[in-house]
N, C-alpha and C positions, 0 to 999 in steps of 0.2 A: 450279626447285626440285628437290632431290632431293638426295641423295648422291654427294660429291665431293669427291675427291682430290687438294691441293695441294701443289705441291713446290717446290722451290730449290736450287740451290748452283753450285760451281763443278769444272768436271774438275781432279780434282787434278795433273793432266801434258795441257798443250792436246797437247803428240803424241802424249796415248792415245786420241783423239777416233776416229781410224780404229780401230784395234781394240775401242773400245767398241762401234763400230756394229756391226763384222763379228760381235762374239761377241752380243750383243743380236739381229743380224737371225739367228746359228743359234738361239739359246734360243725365238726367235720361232716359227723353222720348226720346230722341235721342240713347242712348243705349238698348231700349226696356226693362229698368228694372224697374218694379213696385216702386212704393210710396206712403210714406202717410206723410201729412203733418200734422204737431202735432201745437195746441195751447190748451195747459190742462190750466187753468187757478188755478183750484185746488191744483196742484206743482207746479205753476208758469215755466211751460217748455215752449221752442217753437222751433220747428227745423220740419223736415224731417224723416223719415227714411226708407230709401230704400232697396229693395230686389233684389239683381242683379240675381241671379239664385236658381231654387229651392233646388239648394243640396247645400249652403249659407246661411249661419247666416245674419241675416239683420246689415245693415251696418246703425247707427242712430248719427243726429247730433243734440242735443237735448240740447240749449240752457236756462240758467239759466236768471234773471233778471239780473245779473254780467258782463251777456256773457261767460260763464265757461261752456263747453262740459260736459255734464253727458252721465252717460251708461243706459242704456236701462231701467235697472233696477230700476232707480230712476222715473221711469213713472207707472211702473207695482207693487211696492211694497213701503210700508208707511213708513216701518223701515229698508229701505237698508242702509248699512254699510255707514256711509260718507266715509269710508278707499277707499270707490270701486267705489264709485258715479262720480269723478270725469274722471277715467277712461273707453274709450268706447273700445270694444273690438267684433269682429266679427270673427268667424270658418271658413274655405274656404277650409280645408281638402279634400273636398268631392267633390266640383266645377272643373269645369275646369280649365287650368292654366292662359288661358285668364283672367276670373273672379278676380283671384289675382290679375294678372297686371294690369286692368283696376282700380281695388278700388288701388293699392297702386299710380297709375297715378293722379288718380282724388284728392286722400290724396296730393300729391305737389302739384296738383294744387290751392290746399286748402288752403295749407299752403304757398304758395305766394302769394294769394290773399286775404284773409279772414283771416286766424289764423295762424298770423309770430311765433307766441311761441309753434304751435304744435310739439307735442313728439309722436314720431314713433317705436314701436317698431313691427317689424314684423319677427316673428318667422323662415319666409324660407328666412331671411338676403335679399329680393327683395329691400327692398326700401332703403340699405346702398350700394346693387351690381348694380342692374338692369339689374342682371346677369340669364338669363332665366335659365341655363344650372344650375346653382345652384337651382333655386325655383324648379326645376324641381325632381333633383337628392332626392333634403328634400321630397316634396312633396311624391314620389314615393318611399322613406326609410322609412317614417312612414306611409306611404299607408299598406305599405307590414307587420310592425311589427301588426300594429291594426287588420289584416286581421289573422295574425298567431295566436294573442291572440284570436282572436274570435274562430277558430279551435280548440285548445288547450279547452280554456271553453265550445265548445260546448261538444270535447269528450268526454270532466269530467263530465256531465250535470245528469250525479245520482247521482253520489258521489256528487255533491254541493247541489241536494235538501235536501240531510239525514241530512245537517249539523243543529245543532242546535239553533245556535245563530251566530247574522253580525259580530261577532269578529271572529271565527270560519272560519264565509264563507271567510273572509278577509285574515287570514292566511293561508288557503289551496290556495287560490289563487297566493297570493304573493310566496307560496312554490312552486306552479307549474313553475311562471316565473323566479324563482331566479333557477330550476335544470338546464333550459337552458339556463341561461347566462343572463335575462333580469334582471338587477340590478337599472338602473333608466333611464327613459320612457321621460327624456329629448332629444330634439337636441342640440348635441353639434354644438359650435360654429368652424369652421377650420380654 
């Protein structure tokens, strides 16, 4: 749960794959955010993917022979989902809120330079607003409810060991959050 960054598309030229990463891994070194630059030859991938700060899901551009953006996952596991392969997706809940605004920056610039078909979806509405006060507001709404549920679970924290089975543990949980009103753990859109 938290806040999180979904993306897509395709390199608009598969042989600007090398100079996307080179100019990516400087803007990177310029931001002070680690990288790694990826050629698996075994998945046939080749991209980037960098870690802008340590409380941040790495952010990966991890190109296919096509030129088609995969998730992370299609590097680290044999039988990921094609459903999810093509989508990449990074957490930024925990980061600062610079952190957000710098990947969803660097994301247009992406997407007007290298992948004109990229697909954005950004769950604290940044990169439809570019409206701070909004990424802020989300950010710090579901700051607060994750922090409450973690309270709440820890009080419970006998009562959930006795339980006896994950269906169990799942519905005393779900019962906890639905007595005070937590019914679905989405952000709504306003």
């Amino acid at each position: 749960m938290g806040i999180v960054i979904h993306y897509k598309g395709r390199i608009n030229k598969v042989g600007e794959i090398e100079n996307f990463v080179d100019e990516i891994s400087d803007i990177s070194k310029e931001l002070g955010w680690g990288f790694r630059i990826i050629d698996d030859s075994d998945k046939q991938l080749n991209g980037i993917i960098l870690q802008p700060h340590e409380d941040c899901e790495p952010v990966s551009f991890l190109f296919d022979n096509g030129g088609r953006l995969h998730s992370i996952g299609s590097l680290l596991f044999d039988d990921w989902n094609k459903n999810f392969a093509f989508f990449a997706s990074t957490k930024t809940q925990f980061a600062p809120l610079d952190v957000h605004i710098a990947i969803i920056k660097l994301l247009k610039y992406i997407k007007s330079k290298y992948i004109n078909d990229l697909e954005v979806t950004d769950e604290a509405d940044y990169w439809d607003t570019m409206d701070e006060a909004v990424l802020k507001e989300k950010m710090e709404f579901l700051g607060s409810k994750i922090e409450l549920m973690g309270e709440i679970l820890d009080s419970r924290k006998e009562e959930l060991l006795k339980t006896k089975s994950p269906g169990e543990l799942v519905s005393k949980i779900e019962g906890y959050f639905k007595k005070i009103g937590f019914t679905d753990f989405r952000i709504i859109k306003r």
